[in-house]
N, C-alpha and C positions, 0 to 999 in steps of 0.2 A: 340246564340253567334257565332259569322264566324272566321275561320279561317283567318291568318295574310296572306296577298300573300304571295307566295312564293319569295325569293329573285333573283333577275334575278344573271344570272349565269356569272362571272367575264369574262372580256376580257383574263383575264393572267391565267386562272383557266385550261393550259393546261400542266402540268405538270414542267414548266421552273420556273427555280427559283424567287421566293420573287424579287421585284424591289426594289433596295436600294434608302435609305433615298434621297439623292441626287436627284435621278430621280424624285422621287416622287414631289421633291421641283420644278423641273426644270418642268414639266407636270404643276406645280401647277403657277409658272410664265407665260408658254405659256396659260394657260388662262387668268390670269390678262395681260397678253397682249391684248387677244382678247378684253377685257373689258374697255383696254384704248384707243382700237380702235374704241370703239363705243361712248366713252366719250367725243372722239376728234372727230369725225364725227358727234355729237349734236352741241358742240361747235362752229364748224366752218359749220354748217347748211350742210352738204355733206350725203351722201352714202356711200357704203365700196368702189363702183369700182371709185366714184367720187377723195375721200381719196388718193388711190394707185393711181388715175393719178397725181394728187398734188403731193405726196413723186416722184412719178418718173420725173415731171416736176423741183424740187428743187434738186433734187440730180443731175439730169445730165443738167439742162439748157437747151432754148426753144428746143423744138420737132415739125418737121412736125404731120401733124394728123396723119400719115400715120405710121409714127417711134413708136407716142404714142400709135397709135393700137397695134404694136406689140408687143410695153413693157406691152403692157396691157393685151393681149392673147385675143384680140375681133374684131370684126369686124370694118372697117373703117366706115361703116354709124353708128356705135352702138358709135363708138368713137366721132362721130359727137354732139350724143345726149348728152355726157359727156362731152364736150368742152362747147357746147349751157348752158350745166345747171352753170359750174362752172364760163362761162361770166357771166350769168344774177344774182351770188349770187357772184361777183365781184373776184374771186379770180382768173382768167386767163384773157389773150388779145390773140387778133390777131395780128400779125406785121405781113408787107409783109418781106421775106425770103433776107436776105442782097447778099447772090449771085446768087438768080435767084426770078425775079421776078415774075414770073407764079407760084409761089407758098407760102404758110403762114408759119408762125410758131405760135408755141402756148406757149405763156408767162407767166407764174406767175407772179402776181400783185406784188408788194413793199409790201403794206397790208396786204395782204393773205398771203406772205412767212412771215411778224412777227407777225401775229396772232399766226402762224402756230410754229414758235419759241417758241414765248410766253407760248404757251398751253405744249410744249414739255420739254422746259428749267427744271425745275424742276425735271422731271422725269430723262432727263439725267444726269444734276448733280450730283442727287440726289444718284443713282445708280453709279457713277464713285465715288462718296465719300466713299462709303460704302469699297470701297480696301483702303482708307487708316488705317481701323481696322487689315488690314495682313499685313505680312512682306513683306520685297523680296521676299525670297524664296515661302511663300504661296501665294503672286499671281502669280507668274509666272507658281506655280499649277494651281492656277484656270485659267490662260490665257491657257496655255497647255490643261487641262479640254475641256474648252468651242472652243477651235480652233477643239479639236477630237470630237466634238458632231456636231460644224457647219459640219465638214467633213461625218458625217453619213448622218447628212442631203442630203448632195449634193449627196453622192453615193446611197441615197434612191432614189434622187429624177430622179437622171440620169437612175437609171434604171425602174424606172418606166412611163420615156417617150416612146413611141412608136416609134419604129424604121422608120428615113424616107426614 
């Protein structure tokens, strides 16, 4: 008969206190997020870096390749190969550039921006409904809440860019 493994030793098992309920919930949405990101990148036939160039072409409107590398954090040939795949699976164009024309932009389809809707709509709603179960005063807890956790975020993240 063999012994059970042993159990691998917790991330938090460093003496700091117990993670409240809350977090716990909030860790447990950051991965049903992950998981809607890949639900929605089978959906719409994409990748994760193909996805994040979609969200950032419908959020801010057309992108040189060049803009789109950067919101991307990659290289401009690597951004290339992500333009090439999202034409030929119809969800972006090329236009030439309305004030200069030695250069393109890169478009989201009509299409692709309400497939892209489509697949999201529910989940938005769906989660903005859920505040009308709280008062005033408890969401504006939870807005407050959720405004000081995006704000850790960012102060995590700023410091953990390297200095340029």
């Amino acid at each position: 008969m063999s012994n059970p493994a042993p159990e691998a030793p917790s991330l938090f098992d460093d003496g700091a206190p117990a993670m409240r309920q809350a977090s716990m919930v909030f860790r447990e949405i950051l991965s049903l997020m992950g998981d809607f990101d890949r639900v929605l990148q089978a959906h719409l036939n994409v990748n994760s870096t193909d996805l994040e160039a979609m969200e950032l072409l419908i959020e801010r409107g057309p992108l040189s390749p060049t803009e789109l590398a950067h919101g991307l954090g990659i290289s401009t040939a690597a951004t290339t190969l992500v333009i090439d795949r999202l034409e030929k699976v119809g969800h972006v164009g090329r236009e030439a550039h309305p004030s200069d024309r030695r250069s393109v932009r890169v478009v989201p389809t009509v299409a692709s921006v309400s497939a892209t809707f489509a697949a999201i709509r529910p989940l938005i709603f769906g989660v903005d409904a859920v505040l009308d179960d709280f008062t005033v005063s408890e969401r504006e807890a939870i807005e407050s809440y959720l405004s000081k956790v995006a704000g850790v975020y960012r102060e995590v993240i700023d410091q953990s860019h390297p200095a340029h």
